[in-house]
C-alpha positions as CSV (number, residue, x, y, z in Angstrom):
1,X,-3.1,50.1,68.7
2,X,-6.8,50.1,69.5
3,X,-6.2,52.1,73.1
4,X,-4.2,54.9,71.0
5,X,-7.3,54.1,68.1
6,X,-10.3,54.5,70.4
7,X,-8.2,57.8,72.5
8,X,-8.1,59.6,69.8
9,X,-11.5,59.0,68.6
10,X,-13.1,60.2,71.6
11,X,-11.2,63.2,71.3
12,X,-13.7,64.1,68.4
13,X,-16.4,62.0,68.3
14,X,-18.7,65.0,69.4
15,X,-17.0,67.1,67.0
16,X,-17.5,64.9,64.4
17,X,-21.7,64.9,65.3
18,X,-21.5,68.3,64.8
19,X,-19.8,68.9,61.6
20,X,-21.7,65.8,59.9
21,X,-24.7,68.7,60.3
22,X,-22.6,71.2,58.8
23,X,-21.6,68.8,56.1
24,X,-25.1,68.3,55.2
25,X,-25.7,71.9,55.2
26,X,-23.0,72.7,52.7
27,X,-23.2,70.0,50.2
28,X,-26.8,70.7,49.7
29,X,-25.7,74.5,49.4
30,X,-23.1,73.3,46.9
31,X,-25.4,71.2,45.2
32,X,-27.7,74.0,44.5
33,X,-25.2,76.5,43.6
34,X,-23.6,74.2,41.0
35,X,-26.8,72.1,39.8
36,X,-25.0,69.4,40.2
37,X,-25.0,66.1,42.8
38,X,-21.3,65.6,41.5
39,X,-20.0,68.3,43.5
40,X,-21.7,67.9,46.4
41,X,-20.6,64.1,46.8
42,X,-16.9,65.5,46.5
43,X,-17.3,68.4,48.4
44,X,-18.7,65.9,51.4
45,X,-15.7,63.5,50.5
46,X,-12.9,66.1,50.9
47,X,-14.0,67.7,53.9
48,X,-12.8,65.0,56.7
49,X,-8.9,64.2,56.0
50,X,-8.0,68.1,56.3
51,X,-10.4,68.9,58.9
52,X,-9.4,65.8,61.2
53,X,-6.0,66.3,60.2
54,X,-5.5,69.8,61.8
55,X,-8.2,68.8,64.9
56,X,-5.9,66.4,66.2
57,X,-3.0,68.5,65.2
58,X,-4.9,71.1,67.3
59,X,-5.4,68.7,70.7
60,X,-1.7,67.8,70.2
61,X,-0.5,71.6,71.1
62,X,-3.0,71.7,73.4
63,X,-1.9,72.2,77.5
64,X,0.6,69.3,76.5
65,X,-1.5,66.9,75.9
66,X,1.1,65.2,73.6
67,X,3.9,65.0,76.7
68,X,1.2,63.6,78.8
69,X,-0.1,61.3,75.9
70,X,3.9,59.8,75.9
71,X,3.8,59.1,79.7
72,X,0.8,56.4,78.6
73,X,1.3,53.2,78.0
74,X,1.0,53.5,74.3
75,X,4.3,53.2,71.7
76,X,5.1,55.9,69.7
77,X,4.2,53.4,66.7
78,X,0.6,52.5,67.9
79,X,0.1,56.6,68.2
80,X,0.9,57.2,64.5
81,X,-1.1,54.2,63.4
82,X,-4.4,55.2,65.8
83,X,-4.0,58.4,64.2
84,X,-3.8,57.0,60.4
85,X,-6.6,54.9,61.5
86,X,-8.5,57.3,63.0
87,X,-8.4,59.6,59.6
88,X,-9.0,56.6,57.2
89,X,-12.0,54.9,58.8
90,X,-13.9,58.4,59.4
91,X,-13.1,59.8,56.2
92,X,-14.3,56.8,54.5
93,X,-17.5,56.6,56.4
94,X,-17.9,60.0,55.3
95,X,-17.1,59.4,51.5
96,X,-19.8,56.5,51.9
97,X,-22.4,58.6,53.3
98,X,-21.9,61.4,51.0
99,X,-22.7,58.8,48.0
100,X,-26.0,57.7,50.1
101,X,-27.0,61.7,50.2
102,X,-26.2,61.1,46.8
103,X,-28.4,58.7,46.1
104,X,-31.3,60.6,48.0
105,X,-30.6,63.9,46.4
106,X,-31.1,62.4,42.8
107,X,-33.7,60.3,43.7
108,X,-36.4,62.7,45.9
109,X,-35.4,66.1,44.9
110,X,-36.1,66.1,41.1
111,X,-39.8,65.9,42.5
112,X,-40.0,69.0,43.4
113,X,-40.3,72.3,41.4
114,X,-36.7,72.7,41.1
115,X,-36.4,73.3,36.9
116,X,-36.6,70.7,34.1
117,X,-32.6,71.7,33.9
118,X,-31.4,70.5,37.4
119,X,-34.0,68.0,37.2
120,X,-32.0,66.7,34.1
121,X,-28.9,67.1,35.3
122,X,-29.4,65.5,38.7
123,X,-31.3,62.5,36.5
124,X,-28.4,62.1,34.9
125,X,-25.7,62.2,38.3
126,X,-28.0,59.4,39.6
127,X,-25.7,55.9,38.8
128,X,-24.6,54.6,41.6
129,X,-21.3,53.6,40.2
130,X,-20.1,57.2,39.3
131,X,-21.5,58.7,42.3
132,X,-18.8,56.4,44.5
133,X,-15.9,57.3,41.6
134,X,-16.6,60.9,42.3
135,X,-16.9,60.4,46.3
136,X,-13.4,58.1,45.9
137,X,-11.4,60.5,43.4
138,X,-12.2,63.5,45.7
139,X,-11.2,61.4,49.0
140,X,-8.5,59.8,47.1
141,X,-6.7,63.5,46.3
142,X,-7.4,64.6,49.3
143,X,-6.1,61.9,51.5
144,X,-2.6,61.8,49.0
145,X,-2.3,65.7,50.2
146,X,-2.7,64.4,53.8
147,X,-0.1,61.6,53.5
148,X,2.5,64.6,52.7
149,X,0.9,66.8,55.9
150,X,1.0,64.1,58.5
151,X,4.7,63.1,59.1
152,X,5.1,66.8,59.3
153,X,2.9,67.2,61.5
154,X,3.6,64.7,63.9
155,X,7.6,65.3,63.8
156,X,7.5,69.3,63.9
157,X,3.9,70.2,65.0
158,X,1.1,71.8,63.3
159,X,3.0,75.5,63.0
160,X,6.0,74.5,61.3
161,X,3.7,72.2,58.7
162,X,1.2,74.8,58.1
163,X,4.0,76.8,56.5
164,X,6.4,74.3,55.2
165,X,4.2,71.6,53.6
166,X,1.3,74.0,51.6
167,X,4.6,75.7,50.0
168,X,6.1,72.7,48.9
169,X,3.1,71.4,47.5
170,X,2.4,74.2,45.6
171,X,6.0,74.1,44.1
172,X,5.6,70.5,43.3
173,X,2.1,71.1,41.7
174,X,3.3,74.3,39.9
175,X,6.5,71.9,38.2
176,X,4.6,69.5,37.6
177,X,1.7,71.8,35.8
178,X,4.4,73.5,33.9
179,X,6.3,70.1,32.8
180,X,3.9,67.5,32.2
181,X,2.4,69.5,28.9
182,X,6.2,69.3,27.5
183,X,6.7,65.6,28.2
184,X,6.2,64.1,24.6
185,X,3.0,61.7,24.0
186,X,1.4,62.9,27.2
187,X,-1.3,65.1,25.9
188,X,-2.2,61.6,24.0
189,X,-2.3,59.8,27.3
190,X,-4.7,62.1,28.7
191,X,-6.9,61.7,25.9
192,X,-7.1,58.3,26.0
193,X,-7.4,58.2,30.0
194,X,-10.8,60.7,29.4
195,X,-12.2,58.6,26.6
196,X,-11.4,55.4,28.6
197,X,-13.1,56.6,31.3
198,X,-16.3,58.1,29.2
199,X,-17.2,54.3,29.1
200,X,-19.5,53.4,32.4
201,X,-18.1,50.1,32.4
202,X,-14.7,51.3,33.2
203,X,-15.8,53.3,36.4
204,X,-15.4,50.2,38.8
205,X,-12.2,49.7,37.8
206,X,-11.0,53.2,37.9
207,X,-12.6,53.9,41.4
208,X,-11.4,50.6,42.9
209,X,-7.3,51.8,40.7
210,X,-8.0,55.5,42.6
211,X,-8.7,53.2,45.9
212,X,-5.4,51.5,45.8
213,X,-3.5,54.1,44.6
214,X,-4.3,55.9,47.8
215,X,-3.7,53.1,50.4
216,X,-0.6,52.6,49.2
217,X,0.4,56.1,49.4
218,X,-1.6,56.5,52.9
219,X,0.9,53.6,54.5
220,X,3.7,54.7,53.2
221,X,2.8,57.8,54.7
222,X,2.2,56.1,57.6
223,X,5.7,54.5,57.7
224,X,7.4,57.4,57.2
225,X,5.5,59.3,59.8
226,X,6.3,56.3,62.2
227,X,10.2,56.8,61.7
228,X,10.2,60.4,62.1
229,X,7.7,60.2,65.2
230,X,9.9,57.5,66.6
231,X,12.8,60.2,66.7
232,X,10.7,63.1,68.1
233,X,11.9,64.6,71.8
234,X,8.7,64.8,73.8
């Protein structure tokens, strides 16, 4: 696994350089525009499932390098776990650096003549603790919507997923939107869930909940995408 691991990273380390620039450049873009050091740790957080997802989707129909890939001595199983891996470990470095711009943001820029509003507001975004909830929760979604994107991708190919999954997803959210209003007592639940989580010392514990939440959705992902891979005609 650490052949098919370390393959697929070089594929995009110097991608990777480049948007960590670009990154930068739009959370402090989205910062500004929204006042707010909230959206700019998300923002950062979200960006690298979806955009590694579809760059190694990209290599994959590129001048069959998938077909060659399979002559390799690499399993089929150590592919789909090198790619898992590969998507996890960069999109949590970048959820972690995102909370250290954080950090900097609400600590250096409220010097400057930016308004006694944003100063306020950034003053206020500055605990550590709910920085990482907000970089975790935006990963967390994020990587969920990847887990259904993956096994498509690697079974039928980034075409056939670019139009299949995005529809179903947006019929499953749509239901769900419409349905979950009707259920009886949850309004109720969602009250308690935002006045639970109003008190600071429940953020650990929803962050780390949001945290394992996701892995376990992320490997069962990556179980399924191993089946269906295994079955794939290169």
């Amino acid at each position: 696994m650490k052949a098919a691991f370390l393959s697929e990273f070089a594929s995009v380390r110097s991608t990777l350089a480049q948007m960590a620039l670009i990154y930068l450049a739009c959370g402090i873009f989205i910062c500004v525009g929204m006042k707010s050091a909230f959206g700019m740790v998300g923002a950062i957080s979200a960006m690298t499932p979806f955009f590694l997802t579809f760059t190694f989707a990209g290599y994959d129909a590129m001048n069959g390098w998938e077909r060659y890939r399979a002559t390799l001595p690499l399993s089929r199983r150590d592919i789909v776990l090198g790619r898992y891996a590969n998507v996890l470990a960069c999109s949590v470095v970048a959820a972690a650096a995102s909370v250290v711009i954080g950090l900097a943001v609400t600590a250096l820029v409220p010097a400057l003549p930016i308004g006694e509003e944003f100063s306020a507001r950034l003053a206020e975004e500055s605990d550590p603790a709910l920085l990482t909830f907000v970089a975790v929760a935006a990963l967390g979604i994020m990587l969920v919507v990847t887990s259904f994107l993956l096994p498509v991708v690697l079974r039928f190919g980034l075409n056939k997923a670019i139009r299949f999954v995005p529809l179903g997803m947006f019929v499953v959210i749509m239901l769900g939107g419409l349905a979950l209003p009707n259920i009886a007592g949850m309004p109720e639940v969602f009250a308690r869930l935002d006045a639970w989580l109003s008190n600071p010392a429940n953020i650990p514990l929803a962050t780390a909940a949001i945290a394992g939440i996701t892995l376990i959705v992320f490997a069962a992902s990556c179980l399924i995408a191993m089946r269906l891979y295994r079955e794939k005609d290169l």
